[in-house]
C-alpha positions in Angstrom: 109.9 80.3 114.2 106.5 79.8 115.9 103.7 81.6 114.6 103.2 84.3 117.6 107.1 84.9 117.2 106.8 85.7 113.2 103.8 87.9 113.4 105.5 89.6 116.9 108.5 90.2 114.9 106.6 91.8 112.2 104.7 93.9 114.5 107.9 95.2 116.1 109.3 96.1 112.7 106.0 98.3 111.6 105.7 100.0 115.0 109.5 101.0 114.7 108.5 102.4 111.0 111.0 100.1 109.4 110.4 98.4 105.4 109.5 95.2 105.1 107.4 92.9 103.4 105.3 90.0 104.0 104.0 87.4 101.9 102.5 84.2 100.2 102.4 83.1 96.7 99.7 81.1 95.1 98.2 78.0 96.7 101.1 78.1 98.7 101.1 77.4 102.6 104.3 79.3 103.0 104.3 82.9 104.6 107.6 85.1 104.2 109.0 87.9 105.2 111.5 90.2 104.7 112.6 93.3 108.0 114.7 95.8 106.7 117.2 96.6 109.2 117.4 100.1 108.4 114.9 102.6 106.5 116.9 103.2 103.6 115.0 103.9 100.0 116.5 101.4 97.8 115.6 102.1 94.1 116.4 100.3 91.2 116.2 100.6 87.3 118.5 97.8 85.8 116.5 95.1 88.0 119.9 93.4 88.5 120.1 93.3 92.4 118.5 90.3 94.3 115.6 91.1 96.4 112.1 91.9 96.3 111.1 94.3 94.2 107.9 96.8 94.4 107.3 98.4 90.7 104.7 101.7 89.9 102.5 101.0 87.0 104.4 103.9 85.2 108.0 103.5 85.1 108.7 107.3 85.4 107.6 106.3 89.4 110.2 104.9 91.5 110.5 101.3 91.4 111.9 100.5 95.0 113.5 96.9 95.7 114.3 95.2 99.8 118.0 93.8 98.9 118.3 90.5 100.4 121.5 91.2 101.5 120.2 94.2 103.7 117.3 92.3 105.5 116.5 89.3 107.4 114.5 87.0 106.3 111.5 84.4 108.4 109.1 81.7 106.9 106.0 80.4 108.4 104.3 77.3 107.3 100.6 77.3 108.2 97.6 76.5 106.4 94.9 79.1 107.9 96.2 81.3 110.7 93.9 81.8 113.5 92.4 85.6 114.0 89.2 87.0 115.6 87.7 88.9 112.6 85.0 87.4 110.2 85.3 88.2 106.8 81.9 90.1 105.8 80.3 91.4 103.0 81.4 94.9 103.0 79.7 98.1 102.2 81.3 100.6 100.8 79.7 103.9 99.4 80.3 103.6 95.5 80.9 107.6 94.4 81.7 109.2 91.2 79.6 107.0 89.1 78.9 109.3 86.2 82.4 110.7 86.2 83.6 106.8 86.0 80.9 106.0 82.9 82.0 109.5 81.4 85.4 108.2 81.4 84.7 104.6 80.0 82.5 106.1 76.9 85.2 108.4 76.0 87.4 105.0 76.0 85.0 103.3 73.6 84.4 106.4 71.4 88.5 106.6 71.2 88.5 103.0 70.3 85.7 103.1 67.7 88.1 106.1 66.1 90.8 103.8 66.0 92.8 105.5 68.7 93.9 101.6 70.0 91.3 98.3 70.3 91.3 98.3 74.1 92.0 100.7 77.1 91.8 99.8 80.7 89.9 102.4 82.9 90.1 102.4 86.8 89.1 104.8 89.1 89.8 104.4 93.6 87.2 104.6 96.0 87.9 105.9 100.0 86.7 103.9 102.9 87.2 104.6 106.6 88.9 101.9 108.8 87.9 100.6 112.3 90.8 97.9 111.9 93.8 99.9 110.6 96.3 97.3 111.6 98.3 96.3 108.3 99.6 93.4 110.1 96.0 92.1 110.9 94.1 93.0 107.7 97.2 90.3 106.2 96.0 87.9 108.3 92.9 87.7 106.9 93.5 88.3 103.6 95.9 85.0 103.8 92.9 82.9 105.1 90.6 84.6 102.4 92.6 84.2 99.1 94.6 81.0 98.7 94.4 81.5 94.9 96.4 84.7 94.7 99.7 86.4 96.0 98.8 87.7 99.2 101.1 90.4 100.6 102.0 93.7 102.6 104.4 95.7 102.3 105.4 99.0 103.7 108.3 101.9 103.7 107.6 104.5 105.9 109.6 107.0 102.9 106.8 105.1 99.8 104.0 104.5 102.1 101.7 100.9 103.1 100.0 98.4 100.4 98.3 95.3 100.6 96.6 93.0 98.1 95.8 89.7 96.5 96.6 89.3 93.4 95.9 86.8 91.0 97.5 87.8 88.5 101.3 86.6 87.4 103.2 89.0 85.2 105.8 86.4 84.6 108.0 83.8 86.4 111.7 83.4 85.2 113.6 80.1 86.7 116.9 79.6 85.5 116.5 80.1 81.3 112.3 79.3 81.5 109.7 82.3 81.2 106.1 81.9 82.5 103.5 84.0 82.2 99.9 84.3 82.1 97.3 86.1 79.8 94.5 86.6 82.2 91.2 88.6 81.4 87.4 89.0 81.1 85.4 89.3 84.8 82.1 87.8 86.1 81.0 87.2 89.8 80.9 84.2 90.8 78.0 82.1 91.2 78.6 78.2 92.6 74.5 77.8 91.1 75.4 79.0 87.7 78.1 77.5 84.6 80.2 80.5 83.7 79.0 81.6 80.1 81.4 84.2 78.7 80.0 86.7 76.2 82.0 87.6 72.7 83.2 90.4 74.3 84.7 89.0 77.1 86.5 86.1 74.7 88.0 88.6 72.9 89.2 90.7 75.4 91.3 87.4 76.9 92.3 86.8 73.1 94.0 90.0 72.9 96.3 90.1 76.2 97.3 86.4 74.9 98.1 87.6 71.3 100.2 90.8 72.8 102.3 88.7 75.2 103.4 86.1 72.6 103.9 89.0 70.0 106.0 90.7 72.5 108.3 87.7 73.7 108.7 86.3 70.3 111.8 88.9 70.0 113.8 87.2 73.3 112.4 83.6 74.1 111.8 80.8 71.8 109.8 77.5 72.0 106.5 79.1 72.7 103.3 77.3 74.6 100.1 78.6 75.0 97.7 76.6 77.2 93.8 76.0 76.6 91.8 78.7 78.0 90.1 78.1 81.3 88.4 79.5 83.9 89.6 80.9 86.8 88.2 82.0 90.6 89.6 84.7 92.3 87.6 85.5 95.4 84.2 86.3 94.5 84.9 86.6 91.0 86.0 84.5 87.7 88.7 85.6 84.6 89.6 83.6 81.4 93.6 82.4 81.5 95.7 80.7 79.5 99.3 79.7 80.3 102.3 80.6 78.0 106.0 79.2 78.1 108.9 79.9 76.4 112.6 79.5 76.9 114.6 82.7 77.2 117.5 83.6 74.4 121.2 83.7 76.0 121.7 87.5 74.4 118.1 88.9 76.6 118.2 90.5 79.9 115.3 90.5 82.4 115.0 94.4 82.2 114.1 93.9 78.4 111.5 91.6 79.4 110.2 93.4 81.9 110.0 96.6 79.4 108.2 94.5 76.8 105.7 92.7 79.3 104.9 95.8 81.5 102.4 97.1 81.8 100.3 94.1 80.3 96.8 95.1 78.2 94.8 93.6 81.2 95.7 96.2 82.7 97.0 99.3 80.3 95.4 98.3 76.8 96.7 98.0 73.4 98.8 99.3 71.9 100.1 99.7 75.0 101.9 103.1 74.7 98.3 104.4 73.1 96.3 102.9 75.4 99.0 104.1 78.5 98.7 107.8 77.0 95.2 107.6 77.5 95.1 106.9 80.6 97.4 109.0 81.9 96.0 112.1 80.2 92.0 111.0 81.1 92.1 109.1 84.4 92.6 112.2 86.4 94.6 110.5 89.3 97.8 108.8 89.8 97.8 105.2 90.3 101.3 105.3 91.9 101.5 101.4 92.6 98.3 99.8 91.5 99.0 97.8 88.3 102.4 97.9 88.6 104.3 94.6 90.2 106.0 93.0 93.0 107.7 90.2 94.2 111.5 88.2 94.3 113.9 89.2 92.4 117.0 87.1 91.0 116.7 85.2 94.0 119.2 82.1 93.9 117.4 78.6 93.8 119.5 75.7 94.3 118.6 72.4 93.2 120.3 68.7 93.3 120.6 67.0 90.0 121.8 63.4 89.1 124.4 61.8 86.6 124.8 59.2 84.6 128.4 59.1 84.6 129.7 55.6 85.9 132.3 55.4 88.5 130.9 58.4 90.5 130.1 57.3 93.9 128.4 61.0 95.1 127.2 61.5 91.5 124.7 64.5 92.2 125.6 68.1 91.9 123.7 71.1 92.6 122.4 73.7 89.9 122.0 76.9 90.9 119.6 79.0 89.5 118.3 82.7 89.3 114.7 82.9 89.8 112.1 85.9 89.9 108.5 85.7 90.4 106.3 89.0 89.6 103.0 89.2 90.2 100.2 92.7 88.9 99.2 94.3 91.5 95.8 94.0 91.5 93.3 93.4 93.6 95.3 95.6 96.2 94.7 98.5 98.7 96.7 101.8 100.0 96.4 102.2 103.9 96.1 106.2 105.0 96.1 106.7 108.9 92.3 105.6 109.6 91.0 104.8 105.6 91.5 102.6 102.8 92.2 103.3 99.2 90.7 100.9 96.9 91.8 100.7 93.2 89.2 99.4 90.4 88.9 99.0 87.0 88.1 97.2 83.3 89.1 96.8 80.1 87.2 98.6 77.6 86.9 97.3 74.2 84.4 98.3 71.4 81.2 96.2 72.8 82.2 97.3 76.2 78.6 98.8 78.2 79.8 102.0 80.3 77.0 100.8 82.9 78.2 97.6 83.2 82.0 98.2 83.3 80.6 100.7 86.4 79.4 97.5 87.9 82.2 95.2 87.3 84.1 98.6 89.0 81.4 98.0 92.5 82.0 94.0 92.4 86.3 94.8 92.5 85.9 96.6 95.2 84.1 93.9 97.6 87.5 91.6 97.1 89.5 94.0 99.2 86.5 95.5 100.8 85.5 92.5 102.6 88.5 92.1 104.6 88.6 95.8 105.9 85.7 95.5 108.2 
């Protein structure tokens, strides 16, 4: 399939209000997508089917899944895909300021009380569209953000997201589990080294200690990779890599439970930290910082012998693989305006005026490809 022909079928399925889902992972010149055929709500809570799954930050929320077996299925292989709009710094009216540092100072006061060590705050900010095409605004972001999982998906009965996130919650091929502990924010500068303050350090120290403490119970072998720095977009995080090798007796829902939602994006302890926030945020985050992506998708792969004799001696493995990325980074399309979600993690040291200002930089990520 051509390019014009992918994008035309894609355009077809929106403008009949049918589900699907486009997308690209990581540094990845691959762009797929899934057309529903019909507009039937799939949900899930065993995360058992194969598909593509599309998870709310609180599990009360529907967590809604595109079976395979109900859609079909295109790829596109192209490394920048050619559109008419520029990507441009964008300006977006910044409101509820001292609501959002009223919010983040009650954080730090309930941390200093030793209510949990660290809370993440986020608040959503409104901007109109002149370019409300979902199919369009992908585009762009796919050309913008070759370092995250681009996407858009859309069910006329849930409603239309898009983002790029750089964030992976975990990837599970066959018996391996990867994930990522990724935190601490700065914008980035290509004139300046990227000097991380005490507070930032800690803050990345913390999501790493919580996902190894929380694995230990169904994985073994455990790796934890140097930190580093990262670039996503106009802005830098601290990451380390961790691996481990899943135990026979655990299933991927228990995972999931124990890994979601992450402290770089809830806190910790997580059901403190999510009690917080759902009590003080004073909306409904609905999808942002939950998590998408495949689902027990099968992944075959050849694999030789040494057995002596054999002629044909290769034989092919086949394995279940899931890859689930936070949904950061992302936007809710409404008719003619955008809903942009934002946030931080609050810690102890955290500055109410600065975390409002980390909030304004998050925005320009999405906000730049809106026009």
């Amino acid at each position: 399939m051509n390019e014009d022909s992918f994008f035309e079928a894609l355009e077809t399925q929106y403008s009949n209000q049918l589900p699907f889902v486009v997308y690209s992972r990581p540094i990845n010149s691959v762009i797929k997508c899934w057309l529903q055929k019909d507009n039937t709500l799939h949900k899930t809570e065993t995360f058992s089917e194969s598909g593509f799954v599309f998870a709310p930050f609180d599990f009360k929320d529907e967590s809604i899944v595109f079976l395979e077996a109900e859609c079909e299925h295109y790829s596109l292989e192209v490394n920048q895909i050619e559109i008419d709009d520029k990507v441009s710094d964008a300006t977006i009216a910044a409101t509820n300021k001292n609501a959002h540092i009223e919010l983040v100072s009650k954080g730090i006061e309930a941390i200093k009380d030793g209510e949990f060590k660290k809370v993440v705050l986020s608040r959503c900010e409104a901007k109109s569209l002149q370019n409300n095409n979902p199919i369009s605004i992908f585009k762009t972001l796919y050309n913008t953000y070759k370092n995250a999982m681009v996407y858009c998906w859309y069910h006329p009965k849930v409603g239309l997201w898009l983002g790029a996130t750089p964030e992976l919650l975990f990837k599970v091929e066959g018996k391996q589990l990867t994930t990522i502990s990724l935190a601490g924010t700065q914008s980035f500068n290509k004139d300046v080294e990227a000097l991380w303050t005490n507070k930032e350090v800690e803050e990345q120290k913390i999501v790493t200690d919580y996902i190894i403490n929380k694995i230990e119970p169904y994985t073994k072998q455990i790796n934890v990779s140097d930190v580093e720095t990262i670039r996503a977009g106009n802005l830098l995080h601290l990451k380390s890599r961790i691996t481990s090798l899943i135990d026979s007796s655990a299933s991927l829902k228990s995972i999931i439970e124990a890994l979601h939602p992450t402290p770089a994006v809830c806190g910790f302890p997580k059901q403190d930290a999510k009690d917080f926030i759902l009590q003080n945020e004073g909306y409904n985050r609905e999808y942002y910082t939950g998590f998408l992506g495949e689902l027990n998708l099968k992944q075959s792969k050849t694999r030789n012998t040494n057995r002596r004799n054999v002629e044909n001696n290769a034989y092919a493995v086949v394995k279940a693989q899931s890859n689930f990325y936070v949904n950061l980074r992302c936007v809710q399309l409404l008719k003619s305006k955008a809903v942009i979600y934002v946030g931080g993690g609050i810690t102890k040291d955290s500055n109410p005026e600065n975390e409002w200002e980390e909030t304004v930089n998050k925005t320009k990520t999405i906000g730049n490809v809106l026009g």
